[in-house]
C-alpha positions as CSV (number, residue, x, y, z in Angstrom):
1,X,174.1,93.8,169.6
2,X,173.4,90.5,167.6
3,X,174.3,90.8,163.8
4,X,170.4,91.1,162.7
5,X,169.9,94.0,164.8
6,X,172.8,95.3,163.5
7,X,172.0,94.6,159.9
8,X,168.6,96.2,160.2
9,X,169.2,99.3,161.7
10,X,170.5,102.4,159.4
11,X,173.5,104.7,160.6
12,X,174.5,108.0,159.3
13,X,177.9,108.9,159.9
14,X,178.9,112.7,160.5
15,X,181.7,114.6,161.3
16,X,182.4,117.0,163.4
17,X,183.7,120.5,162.4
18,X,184.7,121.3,166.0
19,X,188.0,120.8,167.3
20,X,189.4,117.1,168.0
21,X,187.8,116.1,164.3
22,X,185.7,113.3,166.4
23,X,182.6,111.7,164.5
24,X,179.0,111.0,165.6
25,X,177.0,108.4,164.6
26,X,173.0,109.1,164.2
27,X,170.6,105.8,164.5
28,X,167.5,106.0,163.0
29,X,166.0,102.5,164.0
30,X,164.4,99.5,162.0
31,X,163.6,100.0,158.5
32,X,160.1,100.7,158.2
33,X,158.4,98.0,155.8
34,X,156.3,99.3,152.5
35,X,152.4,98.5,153.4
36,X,150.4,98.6,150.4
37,X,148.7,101.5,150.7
38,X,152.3,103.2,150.2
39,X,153.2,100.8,147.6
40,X,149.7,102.1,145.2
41,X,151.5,105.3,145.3
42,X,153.9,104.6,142.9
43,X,151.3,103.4,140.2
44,X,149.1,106.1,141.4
45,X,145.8,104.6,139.7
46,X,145.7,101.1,137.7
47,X,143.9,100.3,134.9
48,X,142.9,97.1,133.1
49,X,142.6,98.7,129.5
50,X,138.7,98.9,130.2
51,X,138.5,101.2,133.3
52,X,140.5,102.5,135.9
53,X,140.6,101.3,139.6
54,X,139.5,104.0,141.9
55,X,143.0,104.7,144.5
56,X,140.4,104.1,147.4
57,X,138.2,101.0,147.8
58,X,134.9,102.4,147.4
59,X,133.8,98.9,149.3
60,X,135.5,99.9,151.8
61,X,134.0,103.6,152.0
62,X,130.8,102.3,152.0
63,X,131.3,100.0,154.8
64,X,133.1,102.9,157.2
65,X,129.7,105.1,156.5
66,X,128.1,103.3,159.7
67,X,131.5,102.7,161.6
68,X,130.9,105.7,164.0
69,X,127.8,107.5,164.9
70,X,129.3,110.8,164.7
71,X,131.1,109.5,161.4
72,X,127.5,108.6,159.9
73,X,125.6,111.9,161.3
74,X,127.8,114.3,159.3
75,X,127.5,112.7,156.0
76,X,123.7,112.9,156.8
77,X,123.7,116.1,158.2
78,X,125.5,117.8,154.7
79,X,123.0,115.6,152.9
80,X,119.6,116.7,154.1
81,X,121.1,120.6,154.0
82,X,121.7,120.1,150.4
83,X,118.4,118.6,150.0
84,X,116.1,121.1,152.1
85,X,118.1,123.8,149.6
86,X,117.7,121.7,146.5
87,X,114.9,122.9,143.4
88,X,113.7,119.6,141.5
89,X,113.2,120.2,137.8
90,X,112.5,117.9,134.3
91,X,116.2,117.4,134.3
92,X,116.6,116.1,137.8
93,X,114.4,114.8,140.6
94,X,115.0,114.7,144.5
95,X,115.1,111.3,144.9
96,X,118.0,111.2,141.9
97,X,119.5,114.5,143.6
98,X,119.9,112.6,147.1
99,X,121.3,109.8,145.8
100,X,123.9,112.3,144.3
101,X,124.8,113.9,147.3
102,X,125.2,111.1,149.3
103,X,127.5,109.6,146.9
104,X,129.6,112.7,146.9
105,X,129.9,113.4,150.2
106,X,130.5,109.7,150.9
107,X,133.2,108.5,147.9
108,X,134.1,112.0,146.9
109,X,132.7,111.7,143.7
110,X,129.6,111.3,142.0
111,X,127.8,110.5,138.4
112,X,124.9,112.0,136.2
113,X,123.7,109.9,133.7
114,X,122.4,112.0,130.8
115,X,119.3,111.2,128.5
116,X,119.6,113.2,125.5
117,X,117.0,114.1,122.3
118,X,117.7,113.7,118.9
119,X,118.6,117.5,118.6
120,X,121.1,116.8,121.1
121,X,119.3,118.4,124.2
122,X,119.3,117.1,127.8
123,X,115.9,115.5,128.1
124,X,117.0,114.6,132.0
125,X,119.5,112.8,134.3
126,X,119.3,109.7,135.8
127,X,121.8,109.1,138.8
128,X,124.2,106.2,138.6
129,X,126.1,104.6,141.8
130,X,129.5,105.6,142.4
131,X,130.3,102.6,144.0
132,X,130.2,100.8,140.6
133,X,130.7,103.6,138.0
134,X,134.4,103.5,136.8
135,X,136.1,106.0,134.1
136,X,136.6,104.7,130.9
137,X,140.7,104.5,130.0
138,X,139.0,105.8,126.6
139,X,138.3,109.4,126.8
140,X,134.8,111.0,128.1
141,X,133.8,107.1,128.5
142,X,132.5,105.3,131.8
143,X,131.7,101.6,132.6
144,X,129.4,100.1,134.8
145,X,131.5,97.3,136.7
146,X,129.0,95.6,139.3
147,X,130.7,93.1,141.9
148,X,128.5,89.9,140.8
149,X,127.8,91.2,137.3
150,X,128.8,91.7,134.1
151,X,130.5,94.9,132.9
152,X,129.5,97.3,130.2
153,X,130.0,100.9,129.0
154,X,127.8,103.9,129.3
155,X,126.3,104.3,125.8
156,X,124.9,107.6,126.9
157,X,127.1,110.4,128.0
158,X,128.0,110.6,132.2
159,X,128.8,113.5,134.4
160,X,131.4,113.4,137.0
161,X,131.5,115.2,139.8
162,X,134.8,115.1,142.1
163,X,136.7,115.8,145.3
164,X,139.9,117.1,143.7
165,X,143.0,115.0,144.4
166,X,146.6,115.7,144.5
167,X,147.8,113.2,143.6
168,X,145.8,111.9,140.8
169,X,143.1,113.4,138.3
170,X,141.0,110.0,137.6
171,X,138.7,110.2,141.0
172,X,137.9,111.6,143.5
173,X,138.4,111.3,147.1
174,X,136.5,112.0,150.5
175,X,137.7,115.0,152.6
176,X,137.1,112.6,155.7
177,X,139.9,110.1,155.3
178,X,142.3,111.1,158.0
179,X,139.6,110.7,160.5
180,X,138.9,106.8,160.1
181,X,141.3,105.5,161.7
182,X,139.4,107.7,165.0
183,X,136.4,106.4,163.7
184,X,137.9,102.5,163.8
185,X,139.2,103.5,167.4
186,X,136.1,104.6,168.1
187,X,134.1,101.7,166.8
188,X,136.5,99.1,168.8
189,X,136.3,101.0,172.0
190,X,132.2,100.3,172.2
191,X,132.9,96.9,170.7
192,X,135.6,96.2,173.7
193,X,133.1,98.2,176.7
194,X,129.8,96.3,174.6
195,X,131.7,92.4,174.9
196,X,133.5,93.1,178.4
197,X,129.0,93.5,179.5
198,X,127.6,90.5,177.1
199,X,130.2,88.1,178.7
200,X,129.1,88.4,182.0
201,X,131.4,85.9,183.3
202,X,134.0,88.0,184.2
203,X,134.6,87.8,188.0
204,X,133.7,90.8,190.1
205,X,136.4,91.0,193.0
206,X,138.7,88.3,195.0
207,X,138.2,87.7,198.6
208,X,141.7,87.5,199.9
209,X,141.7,86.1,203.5
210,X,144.8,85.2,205.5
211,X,143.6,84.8,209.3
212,X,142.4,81.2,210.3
213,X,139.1,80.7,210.9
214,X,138.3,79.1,214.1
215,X,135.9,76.7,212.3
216,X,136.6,75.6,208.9
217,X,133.1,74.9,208.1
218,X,132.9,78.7,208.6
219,X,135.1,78.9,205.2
220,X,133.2,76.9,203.9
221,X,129.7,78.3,204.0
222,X,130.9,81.6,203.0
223,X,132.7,80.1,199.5
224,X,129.3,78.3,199.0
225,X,127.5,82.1,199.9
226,X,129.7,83.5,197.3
227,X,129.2,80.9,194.7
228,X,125.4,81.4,194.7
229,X,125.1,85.3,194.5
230,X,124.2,85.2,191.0
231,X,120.7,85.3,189.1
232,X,117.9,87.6,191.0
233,X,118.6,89.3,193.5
234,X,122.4,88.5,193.6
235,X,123.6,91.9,195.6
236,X,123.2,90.3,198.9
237,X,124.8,91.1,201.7
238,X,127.5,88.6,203.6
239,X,128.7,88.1,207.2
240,X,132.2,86.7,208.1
241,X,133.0,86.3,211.6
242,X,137.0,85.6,212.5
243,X,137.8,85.8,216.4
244,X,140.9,87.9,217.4
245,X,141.5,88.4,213.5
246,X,144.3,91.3,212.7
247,X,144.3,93.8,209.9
248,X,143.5,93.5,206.5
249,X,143.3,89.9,207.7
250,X,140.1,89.4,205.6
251,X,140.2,91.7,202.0
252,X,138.1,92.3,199.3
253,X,140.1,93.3,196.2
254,X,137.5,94.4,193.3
255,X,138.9,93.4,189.7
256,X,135.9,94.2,187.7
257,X,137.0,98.1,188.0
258,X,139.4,97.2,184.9
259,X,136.1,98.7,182.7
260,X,135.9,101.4,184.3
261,X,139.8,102.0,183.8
262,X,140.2,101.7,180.7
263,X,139.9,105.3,179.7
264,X,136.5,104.0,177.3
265,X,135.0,107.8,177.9
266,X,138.3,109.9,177.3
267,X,139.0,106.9,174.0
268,X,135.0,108.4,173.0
269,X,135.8,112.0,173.4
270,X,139.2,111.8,171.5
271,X,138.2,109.9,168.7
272,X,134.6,112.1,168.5
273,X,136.7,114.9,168.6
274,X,138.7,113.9,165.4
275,X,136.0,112.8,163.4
276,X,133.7,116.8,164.1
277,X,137.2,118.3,162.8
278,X,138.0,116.2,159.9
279,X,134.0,116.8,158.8
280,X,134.0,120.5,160.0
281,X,130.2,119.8,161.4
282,X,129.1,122.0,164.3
283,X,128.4,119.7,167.4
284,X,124.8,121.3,167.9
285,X,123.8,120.0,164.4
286,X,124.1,116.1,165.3
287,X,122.4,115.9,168.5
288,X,125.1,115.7,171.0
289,X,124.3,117.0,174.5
290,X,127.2,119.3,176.2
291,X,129.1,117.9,178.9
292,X,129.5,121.7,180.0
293,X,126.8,124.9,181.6
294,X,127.8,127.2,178.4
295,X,126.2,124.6,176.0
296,X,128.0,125.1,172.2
297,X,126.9,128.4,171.6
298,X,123.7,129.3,169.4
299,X,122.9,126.9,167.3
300,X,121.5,129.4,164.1
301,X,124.5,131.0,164.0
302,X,126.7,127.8,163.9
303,X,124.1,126.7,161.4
304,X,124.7,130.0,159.1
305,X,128.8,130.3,159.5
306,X,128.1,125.9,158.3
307,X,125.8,126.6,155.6
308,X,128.5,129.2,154.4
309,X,132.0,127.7,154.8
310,X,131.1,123.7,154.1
311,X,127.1,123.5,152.2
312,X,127.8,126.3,149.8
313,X,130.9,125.3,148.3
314,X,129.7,122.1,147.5
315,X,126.7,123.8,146.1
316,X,128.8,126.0,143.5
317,X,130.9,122.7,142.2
318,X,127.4,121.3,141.6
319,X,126.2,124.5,140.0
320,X,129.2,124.4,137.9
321,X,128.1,120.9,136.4
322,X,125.2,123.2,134.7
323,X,127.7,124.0,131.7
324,X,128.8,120.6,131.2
325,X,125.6,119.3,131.0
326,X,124.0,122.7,128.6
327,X,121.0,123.1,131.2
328,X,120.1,124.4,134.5
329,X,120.0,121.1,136.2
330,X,121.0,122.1,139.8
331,X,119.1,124.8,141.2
332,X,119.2,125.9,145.2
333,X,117.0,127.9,147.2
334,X,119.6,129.8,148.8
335,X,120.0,132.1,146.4
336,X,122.9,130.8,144.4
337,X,121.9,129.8,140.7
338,X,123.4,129.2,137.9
339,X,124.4,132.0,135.8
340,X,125.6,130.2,133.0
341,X,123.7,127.6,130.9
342,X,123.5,126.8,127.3
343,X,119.8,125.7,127.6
């Protein structure tokens, strides 16, 4: 073992109670460096005396919202529930309402703008994007902090809505995180199959022949038959004759197969798989076909048992806004309504 190796793995050095006194020696490997991701974790969430920095880049969210179909159709599939169940009134629209929801369900948080009278009322709310909005280091105060523009503070009051963290208190944060990386893996695996087809140069198989020919011209004129099986019409048929030839004297090895062996359906499945249970969206409700005769089941009754474990909660934290705001803002069809409002 050369000295570095040495130096950088960590041994713990135990001894043994049993008889003889002898002691063991437990290797635990490499050091494993701090990335930093795990190095934020310490500060938890920075600030620059104006705002605070969101612990997730919200640039980064927005960019993993079309990484993966399935990724993509969940978010929209929680969206247009909450919409189809959504009441407009004067205090909110449901153009401003989607906008909402889709920033919640995207960055885990979302803002309310709020337009107040003279007495002090809500007159209505105007939605403002998450993926600029930043809370103010200055209690109950929120900037506006565009990429190519200039900052400035929210002179009317905001409304936050958020994903609870535990880890900090500032922002909020998607449920969905755990699932990108399957939705990354799922993104490179049609990026690999998608390339491996647009090249098209790749070769299709190796013609591997060890008998002579009894006229080399014969070798010839089947590498120049080869060599123009390409454009229209290239899946030809060829002939090779080779007098008192043995065995496997003449093979064709296929080497384009590697596509097909290169697990690109069970990498799909997998990675499909992770991202339905880190959004907890019935399969039936994004379109996907079954791959077995049962089907997934009836699809109104995974609709209800969805409506009632994921759409509803996310309903009630929006109903709960009502109080902060003094006014029945959010309203829902389903029956839920707020029961509490200072209006």
């Amino acid at each position: 073992m050369s000295k570095r190796k040495r130096r950088a793995e960590t041994a713990v050095v135990l001894k043994d109670t049993s008889a003889g006194g002898r002691f063991e020696a437990f290797t635990f490997g490499d050091p494993e460096p701090i990335d930093r991701a795990n190095l934020l974790d310490y500060v938890q969430v920075w600030h620059n005396s104006r705002w605070y920095e969101p612990p997730v880049s919200l640039t980064g969210l927005a960019n993993m919202l079309q990484i993966a179909p399935h990724h993509s159709s969940a978010i929209y599939v929680k969206r247009n529930l909450l919409v189809s169940s959504f009441q407009p009134s004067r205090y909110l629209s449901v153009a401003e309402f989607e906008a909402f929801a889709m920033d919640y369900l995207t960055f885990g948080q979302a803002y309310l703008e709020c337009e107040e009278a003279m007495s002090g009322k809500l007159l209505r709310t105007k939605h403002t994007p998450s993926l600029f909005t930043r809370r103010g280091v200055e209690e109950g105060k929120f900037w506006f902090a565009p990429l190519n523009a200039q900052a400035f503070q929210f002179e009317r009051p905001v409304v936050q809505m958020k994903a609870p963290d535990v880890r900090q208190e500032v922002y909020g944060i998607p449920e969905y995180l755990s699932a990108l990386h399957a939705a990354q893996l799922n993104r490179s695996a049609t990026l690999f199959r998608r390339k491996y087809y647009d090249n098209g140069s790749h070769a299709g198989f190796i013609l591997y022949m060890t008998d002579p020919a009894q006229n080399p011209d014969d070798v010839d004129n089947l590498r120049k038959a080869l060599k123009g099986a390409k454009g229209p019409g290239n899946f030809r048929n060829l002939f090779m004759y080779a007098p008192s030839g043995k065995k496997d004297g003449l093979q064709l090895i296929p080497i384009s197969e590697v596509a097909a062996k290169d697990d690109f359906a069970s990498i799909k499945n997998a990675s499909r798989d992770d991202i339905l249970a880190a959004h907890r969206v019935p399969p039936q409700l994004l379109g996907m076909i079954p791959t077995n005769a049962g089907g997934f089941g009836d699809v109104e009754k995974a609709t209800q048992v969805f409506l009632a474990n994921e759409v509803a909660p996310i309903q009630v934290r929006m109903l709960g806004l009502n109080d902060a705001m003094g006014a029945e803002v959010f309203r829902f069809s389903s029956g839920q309504s707020s029961t509490s409002t200072k209006a």
